[in-house]
Backbone as JSON, one array per atom type, in Angstrom:
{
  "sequence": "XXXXXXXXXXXXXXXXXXXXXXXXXXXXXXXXXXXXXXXXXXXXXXXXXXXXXXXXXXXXXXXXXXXXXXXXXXXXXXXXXXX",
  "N": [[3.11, 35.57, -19.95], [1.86, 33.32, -18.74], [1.53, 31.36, -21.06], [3.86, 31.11, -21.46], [4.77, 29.07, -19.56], [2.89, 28.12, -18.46], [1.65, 26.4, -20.07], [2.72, 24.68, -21.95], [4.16, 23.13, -19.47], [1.11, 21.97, -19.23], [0.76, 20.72, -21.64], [2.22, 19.0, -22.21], [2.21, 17.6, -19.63], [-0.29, 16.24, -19.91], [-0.08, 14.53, -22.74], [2.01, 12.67, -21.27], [-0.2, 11.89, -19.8], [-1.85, 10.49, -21.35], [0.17, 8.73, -23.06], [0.75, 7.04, -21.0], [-1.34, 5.72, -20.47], [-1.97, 4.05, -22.85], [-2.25, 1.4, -24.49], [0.08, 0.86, -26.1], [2.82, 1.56, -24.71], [4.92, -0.12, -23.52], [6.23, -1.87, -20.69], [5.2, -0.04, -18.51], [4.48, 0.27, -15.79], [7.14, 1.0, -14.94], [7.9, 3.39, -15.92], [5.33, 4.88, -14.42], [6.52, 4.24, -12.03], [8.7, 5.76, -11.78], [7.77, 8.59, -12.25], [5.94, 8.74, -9.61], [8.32, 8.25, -7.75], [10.13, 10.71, -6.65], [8.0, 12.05, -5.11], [7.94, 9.89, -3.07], [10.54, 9.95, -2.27], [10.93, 11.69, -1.35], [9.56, 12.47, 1.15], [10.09, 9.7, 2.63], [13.42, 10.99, 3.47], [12.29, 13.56, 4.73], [11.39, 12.07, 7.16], [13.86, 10.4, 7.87], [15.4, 12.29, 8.56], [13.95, 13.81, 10.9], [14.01, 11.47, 12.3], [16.65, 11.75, 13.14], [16.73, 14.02, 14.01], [14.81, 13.74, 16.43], [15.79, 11.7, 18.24], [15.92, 8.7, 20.48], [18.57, 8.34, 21.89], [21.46, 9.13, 23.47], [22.81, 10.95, 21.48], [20.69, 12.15, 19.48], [19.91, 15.06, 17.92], [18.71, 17.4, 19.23], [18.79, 16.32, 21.94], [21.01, 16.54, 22.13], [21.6, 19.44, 22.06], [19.88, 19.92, 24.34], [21.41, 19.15, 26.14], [23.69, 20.6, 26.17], [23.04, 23.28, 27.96], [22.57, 22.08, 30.25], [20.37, 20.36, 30.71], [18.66, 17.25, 31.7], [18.63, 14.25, 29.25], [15.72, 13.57, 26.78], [13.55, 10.96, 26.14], [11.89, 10.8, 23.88], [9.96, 9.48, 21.75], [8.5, 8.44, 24.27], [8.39, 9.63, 26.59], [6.0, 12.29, 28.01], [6.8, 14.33, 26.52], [6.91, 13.78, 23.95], [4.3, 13.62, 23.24]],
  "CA": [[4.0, 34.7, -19.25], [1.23, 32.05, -18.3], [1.38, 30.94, -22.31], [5.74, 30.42, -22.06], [5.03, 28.37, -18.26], [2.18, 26.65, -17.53], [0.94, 26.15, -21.2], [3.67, 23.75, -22.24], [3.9, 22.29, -18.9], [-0.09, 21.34, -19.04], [0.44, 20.18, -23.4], [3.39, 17.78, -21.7], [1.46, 16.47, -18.97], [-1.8, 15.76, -21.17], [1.16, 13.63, -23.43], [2.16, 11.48, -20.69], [-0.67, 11.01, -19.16], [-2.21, 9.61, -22.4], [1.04, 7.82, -23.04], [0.76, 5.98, -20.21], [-2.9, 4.75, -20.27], [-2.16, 3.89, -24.07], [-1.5, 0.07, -24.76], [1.51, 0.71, -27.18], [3.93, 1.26, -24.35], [5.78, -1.12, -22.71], [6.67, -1.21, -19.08], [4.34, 1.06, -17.98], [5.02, 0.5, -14.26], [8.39, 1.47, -14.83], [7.11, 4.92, -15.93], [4.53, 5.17, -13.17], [6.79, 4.2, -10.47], [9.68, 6.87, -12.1], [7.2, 9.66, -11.77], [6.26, 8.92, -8.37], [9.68, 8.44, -6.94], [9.92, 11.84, -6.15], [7.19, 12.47, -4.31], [8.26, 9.12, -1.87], [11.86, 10.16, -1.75], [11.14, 13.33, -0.5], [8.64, 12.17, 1.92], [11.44, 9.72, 3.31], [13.93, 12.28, 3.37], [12.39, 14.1, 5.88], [11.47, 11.11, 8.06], [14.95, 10.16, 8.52], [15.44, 13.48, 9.22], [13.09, 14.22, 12.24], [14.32, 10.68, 13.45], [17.8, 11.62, 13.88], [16.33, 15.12, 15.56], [14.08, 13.24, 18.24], [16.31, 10.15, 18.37], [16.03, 8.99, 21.8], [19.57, 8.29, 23.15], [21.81, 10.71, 24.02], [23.19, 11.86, 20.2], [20.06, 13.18, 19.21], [20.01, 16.62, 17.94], [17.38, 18.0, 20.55], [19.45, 15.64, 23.18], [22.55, 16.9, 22.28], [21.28, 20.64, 22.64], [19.86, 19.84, 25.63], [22.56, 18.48, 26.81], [24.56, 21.69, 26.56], [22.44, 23.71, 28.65], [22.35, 21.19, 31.22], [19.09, 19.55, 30.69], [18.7, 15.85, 31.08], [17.89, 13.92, 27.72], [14.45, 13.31, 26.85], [12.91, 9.94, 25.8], [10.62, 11.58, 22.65], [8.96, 9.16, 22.09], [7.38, 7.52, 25.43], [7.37, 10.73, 27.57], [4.75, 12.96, 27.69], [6.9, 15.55, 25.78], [6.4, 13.23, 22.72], [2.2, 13.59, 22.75]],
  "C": [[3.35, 33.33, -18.99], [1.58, 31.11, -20.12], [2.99, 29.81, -22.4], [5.94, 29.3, -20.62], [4.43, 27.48, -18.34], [1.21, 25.73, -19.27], [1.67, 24.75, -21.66], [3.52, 22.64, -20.87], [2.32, 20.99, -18.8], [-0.18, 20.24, -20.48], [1.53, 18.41, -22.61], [2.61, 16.71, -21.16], [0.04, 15.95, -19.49], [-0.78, 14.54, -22.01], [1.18, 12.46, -22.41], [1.13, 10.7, -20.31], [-1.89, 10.13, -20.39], [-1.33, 8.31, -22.9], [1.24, 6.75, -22.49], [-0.34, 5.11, -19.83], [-2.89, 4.27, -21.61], [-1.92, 2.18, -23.51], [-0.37, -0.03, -25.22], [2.92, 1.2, -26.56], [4.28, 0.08, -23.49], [6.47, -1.14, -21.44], [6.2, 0.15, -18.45], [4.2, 1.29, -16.49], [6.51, 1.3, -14.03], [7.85, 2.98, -14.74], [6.38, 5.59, -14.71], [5.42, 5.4, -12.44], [8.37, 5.67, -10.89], [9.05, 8.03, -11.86], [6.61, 10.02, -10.77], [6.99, 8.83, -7.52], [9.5, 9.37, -6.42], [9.7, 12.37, -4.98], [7.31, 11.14, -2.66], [9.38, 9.21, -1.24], [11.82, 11.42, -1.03], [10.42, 13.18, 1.01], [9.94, 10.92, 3.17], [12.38, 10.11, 4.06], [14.03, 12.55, 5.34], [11.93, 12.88, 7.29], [12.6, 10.24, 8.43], [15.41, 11.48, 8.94], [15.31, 13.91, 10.72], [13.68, 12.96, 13.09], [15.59, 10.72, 13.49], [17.69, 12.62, 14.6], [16.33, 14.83, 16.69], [14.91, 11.98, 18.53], [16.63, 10.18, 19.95], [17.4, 8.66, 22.65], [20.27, 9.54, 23.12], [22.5, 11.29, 22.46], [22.23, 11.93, 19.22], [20.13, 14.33, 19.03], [19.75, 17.25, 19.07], [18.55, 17.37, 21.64], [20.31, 16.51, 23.22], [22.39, 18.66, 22.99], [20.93, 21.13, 23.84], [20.66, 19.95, 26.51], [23.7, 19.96, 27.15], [24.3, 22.99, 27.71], [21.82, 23.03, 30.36], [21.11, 20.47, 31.89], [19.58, 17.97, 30.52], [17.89, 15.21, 29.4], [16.56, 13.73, 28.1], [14.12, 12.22, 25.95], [12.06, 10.34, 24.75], [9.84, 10.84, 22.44], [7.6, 8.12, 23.19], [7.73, 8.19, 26.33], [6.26, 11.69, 27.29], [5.12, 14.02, 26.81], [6.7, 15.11, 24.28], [5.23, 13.2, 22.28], [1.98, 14.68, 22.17]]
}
């Protein structure tokens, strides 16, 4: 099974990453920055994420939950429950 997975995947990435240190392509940032997208969009992502969780007025996730249980909101980040 390792031969039909990671064998191909490793022949691929050996390819590009010669491809892309070659001279004979063209726009080679383009490339770069296409194969780390990814890894910044995902990273993103979850940082709009967490800041509509902790968001500090009152339609915050966390707030809102709070809120049903009859807790006052919480400030996340500049009370102490934010450290």
């Amino acid at each position: 099974m390792w031969v039909l997975g990671t064998l191909p995947q490793l022949i691929i990435g050996i390819i590009l990453a010669y491809a892309l240190n070659s001279a004979l392509i063209k726009m080679k940032s383009l490339f770069r920055v296409s194969i780390f997208m990814p890894y910044v969009t995902s990273t993103v992502a979850v940082a709009i994420v967490f800041g509509i969780m902790f968001n500090n007025q009152d339609f915050g996730l966390f707030n809102v939950i709070l809120g049903w249980f009859g807790i006052d909101t919480i400030s996340w980040g500049t009370s102490w429950w934010g450290v």
